[in-house]
Backbone bond lengths (Angstrom), bond angles and torsions (degrees), N, CA, C in turn:
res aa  C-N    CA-C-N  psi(-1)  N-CA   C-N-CA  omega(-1)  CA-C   N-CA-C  phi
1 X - - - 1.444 - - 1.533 107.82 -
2 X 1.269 131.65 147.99 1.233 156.60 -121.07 1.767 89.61 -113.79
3 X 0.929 143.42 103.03 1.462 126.59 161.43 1.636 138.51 -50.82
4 X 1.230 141.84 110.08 1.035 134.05 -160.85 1.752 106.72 -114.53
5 X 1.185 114.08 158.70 1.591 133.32 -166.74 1.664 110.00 -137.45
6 X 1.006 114.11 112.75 1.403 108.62 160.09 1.463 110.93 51.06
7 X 1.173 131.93 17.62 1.296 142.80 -178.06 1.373 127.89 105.25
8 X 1.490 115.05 -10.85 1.210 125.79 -179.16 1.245 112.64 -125.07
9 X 1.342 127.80 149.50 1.505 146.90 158.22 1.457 108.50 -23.48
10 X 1.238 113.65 127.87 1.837 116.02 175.05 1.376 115.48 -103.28
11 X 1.177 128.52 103.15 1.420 150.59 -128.85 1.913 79.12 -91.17
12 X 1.670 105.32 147.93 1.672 94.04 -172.63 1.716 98.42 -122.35
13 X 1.277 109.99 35.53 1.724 123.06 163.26 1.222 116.10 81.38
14 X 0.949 130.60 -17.55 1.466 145.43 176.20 2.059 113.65 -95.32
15 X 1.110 107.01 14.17 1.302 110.19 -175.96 1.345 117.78 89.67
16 X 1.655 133.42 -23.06 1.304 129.80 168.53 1.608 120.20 -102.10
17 X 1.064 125.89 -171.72 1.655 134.63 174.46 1.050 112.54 -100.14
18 X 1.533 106.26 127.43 1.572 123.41 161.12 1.539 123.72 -32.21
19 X 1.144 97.00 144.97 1.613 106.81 -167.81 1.849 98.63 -107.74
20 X 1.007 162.26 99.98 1.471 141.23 143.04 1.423 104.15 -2.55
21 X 1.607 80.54 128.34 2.457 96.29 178.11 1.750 83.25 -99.63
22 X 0.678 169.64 -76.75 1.417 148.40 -122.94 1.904 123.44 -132.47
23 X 0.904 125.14 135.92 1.425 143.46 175.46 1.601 114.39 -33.27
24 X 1.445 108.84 -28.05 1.091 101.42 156.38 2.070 133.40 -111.21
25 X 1.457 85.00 5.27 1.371 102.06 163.96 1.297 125.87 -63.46
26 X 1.816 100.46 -55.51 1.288 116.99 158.99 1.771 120.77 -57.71
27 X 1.303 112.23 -23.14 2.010 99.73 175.35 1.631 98.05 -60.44
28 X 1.490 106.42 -56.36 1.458 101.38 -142.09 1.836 106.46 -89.05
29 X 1.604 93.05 1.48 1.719 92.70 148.93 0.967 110.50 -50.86
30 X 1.469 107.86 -68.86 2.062 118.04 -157.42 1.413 98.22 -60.36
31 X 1.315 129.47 -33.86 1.253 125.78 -169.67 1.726 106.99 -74.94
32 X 0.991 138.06 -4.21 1.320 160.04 -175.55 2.024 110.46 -98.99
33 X 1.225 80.58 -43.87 1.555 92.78 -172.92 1.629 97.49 -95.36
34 X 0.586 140.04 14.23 1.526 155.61 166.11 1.560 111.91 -102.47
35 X 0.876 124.58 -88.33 1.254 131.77 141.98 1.597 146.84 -3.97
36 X 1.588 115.57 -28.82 1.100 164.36 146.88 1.424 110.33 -50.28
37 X 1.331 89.74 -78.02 1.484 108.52 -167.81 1.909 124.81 -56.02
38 X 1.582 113.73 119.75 1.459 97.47 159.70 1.431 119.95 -51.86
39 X 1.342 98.50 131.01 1.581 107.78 -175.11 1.656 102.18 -75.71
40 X 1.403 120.56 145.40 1.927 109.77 179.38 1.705 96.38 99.99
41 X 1.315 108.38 -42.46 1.582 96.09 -152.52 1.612 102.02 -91.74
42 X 1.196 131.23 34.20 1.497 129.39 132.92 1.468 121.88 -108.43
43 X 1.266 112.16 128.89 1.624 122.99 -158.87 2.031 105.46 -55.98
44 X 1.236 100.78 -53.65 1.451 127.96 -146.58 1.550 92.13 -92.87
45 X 1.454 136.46 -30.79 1.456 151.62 162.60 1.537 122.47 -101.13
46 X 0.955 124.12 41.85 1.751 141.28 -179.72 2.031 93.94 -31.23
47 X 1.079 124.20 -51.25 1.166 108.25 -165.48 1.875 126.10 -90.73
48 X 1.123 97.35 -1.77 1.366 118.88 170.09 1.216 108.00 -54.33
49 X 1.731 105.37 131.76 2.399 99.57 160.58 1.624 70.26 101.49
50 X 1.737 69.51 174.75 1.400 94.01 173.55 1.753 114.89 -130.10
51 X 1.232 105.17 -155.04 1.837 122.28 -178.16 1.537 84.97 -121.80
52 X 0.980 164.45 48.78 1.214 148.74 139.34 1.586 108.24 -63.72
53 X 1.182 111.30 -45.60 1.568 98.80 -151.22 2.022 86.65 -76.09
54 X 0.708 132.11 -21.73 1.800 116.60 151.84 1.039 136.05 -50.10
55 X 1.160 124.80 15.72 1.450 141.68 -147.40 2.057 86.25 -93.90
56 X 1.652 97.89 -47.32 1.466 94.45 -165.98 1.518 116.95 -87.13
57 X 1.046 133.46 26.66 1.822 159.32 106.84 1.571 111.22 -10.99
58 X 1.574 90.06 -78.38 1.308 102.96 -175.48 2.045 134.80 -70.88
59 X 1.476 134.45 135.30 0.811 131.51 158.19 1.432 120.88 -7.11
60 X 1.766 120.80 128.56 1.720 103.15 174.29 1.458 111.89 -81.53
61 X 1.020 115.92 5.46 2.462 110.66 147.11 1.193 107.01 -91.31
62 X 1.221 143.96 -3.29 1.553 127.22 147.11 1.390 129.38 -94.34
63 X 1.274 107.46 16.07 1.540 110.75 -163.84 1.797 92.95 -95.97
64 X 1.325 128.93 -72.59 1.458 118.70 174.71 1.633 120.69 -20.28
65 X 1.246 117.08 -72.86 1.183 106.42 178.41 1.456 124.25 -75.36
66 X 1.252 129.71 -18.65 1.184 121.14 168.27 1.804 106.76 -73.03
67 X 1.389 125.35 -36.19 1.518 119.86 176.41 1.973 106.65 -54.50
68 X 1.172 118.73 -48.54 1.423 121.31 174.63 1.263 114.02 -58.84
69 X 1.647 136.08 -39.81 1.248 138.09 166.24 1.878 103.35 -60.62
70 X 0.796 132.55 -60.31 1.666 148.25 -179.10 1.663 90.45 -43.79
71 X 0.985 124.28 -66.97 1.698 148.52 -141.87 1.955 79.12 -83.76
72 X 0.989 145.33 -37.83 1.167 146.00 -169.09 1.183 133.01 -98.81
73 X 1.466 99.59 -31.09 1.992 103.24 165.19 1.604 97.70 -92.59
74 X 1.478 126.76 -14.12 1.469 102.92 163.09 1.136 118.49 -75.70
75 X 1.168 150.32 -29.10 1.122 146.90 177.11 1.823 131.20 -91.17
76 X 1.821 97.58 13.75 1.733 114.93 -160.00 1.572 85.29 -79.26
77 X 1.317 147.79 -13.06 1.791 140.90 160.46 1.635 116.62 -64.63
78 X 1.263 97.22 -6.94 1.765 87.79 -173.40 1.434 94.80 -144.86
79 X 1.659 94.11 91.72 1.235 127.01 -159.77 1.691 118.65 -68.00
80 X 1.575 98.15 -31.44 1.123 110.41 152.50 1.802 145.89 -37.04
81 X 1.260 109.08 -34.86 1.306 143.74 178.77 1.624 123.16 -106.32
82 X 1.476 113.78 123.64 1.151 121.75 -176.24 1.490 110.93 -124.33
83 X 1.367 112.21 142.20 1.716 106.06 172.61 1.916 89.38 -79.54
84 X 1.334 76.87 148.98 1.477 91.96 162.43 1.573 98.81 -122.89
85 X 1.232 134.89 -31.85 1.717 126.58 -162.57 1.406 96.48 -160.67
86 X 1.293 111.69 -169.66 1.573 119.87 -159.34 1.356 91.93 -177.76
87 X 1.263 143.95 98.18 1.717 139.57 165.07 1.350 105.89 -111.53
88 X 1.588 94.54 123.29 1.628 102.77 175.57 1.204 138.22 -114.98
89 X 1.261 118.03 140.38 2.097 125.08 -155.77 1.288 79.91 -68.43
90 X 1.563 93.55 171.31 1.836 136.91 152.68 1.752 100.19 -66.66
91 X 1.460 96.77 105.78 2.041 100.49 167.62 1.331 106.03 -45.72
92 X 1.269 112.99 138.23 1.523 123.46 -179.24 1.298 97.67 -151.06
93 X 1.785 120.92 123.34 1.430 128.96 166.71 1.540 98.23 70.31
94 X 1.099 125.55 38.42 1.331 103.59 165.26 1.482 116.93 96.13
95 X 1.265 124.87 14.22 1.468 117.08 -140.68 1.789 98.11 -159.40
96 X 0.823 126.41 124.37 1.813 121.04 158.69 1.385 129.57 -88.38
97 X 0.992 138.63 117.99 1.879 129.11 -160.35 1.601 77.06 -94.15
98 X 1.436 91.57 149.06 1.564 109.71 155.89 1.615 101.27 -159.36
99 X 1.522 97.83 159.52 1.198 121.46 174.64 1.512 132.48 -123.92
100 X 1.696 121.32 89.66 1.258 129.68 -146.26 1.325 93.12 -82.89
101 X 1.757 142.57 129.09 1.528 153.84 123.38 1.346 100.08 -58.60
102 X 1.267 73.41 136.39 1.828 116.81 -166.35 1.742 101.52 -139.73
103 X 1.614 109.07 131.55 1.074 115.60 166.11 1.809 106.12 -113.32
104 X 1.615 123.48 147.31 1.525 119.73 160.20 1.487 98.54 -138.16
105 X 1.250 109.28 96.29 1.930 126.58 176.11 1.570 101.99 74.66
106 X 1.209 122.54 -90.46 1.423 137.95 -158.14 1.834 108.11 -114.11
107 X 1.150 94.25 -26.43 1.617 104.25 -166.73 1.335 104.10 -89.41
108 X 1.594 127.72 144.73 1.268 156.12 -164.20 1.993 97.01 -98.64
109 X 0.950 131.10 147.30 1.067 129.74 150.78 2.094 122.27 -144.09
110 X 1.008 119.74 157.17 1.654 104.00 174.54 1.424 95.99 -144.89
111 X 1.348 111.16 134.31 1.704 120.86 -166.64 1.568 90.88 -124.28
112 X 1.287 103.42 111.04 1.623 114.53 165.29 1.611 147.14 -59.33
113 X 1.269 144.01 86.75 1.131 107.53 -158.33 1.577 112.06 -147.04
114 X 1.616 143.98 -157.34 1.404 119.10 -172.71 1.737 69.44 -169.92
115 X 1.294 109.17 106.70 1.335 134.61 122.83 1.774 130.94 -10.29
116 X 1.147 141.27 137.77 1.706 134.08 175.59 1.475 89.40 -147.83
């Protein structure tokens, strides 16, 4: 799987794109690219993505727990992976930072990301 950055492909210096080195590099890609994604807005994959980017709809006392509910049915296919938390930035430019916890068995993970 292809490594991605901030929305774009991470070029691996030699003129092509980085590949993910490890098995769990590659989960918390997909878990990123899941996550990312407007949920609905692939025709042929309706359940893909998430509801995050609705987040800014909602009240900021409904936004925590509704981002962990959002953050959790996108990721309920990769069974492996559990939210454990969801902490969310100050919107800046248009944008909400959050930071999704992720558990896989024993291992800790935190997948970064900012919402529009």
């Amino acid at each position: 799987m292809l490594k991605i950055r901030n929305g774009d492909y991470v070029p691996d210096g030699t003129g092509g794109l980085a590949r993910c080195e490890s098995a769990s590099e590659e989960l918390l890609q997909q878990a990123l690219l899941r996550l990312s994604a407007h949920r609905g807005a692939l025709p042929f994959w309706e359940d893909f993505g998430s509801r995050l980017w609705q987040l800014g709809r909602l009240s900021a006392a409904e936004r925590p727990a509704a981002a962990k509910q959002y953050a959790a049915e996108s990721l309920a296919d990769l069974e492996e992976l559990s939210v454990t938390g969801v902490t969310l930035g100050e919107p800046r430019d248009g944008a909400l930072p959050l930071t999704v916890e992720l558990a896989c068995g024993d291992e800790k993970y935190a997948v970064e990301l900012a919402v529009r």
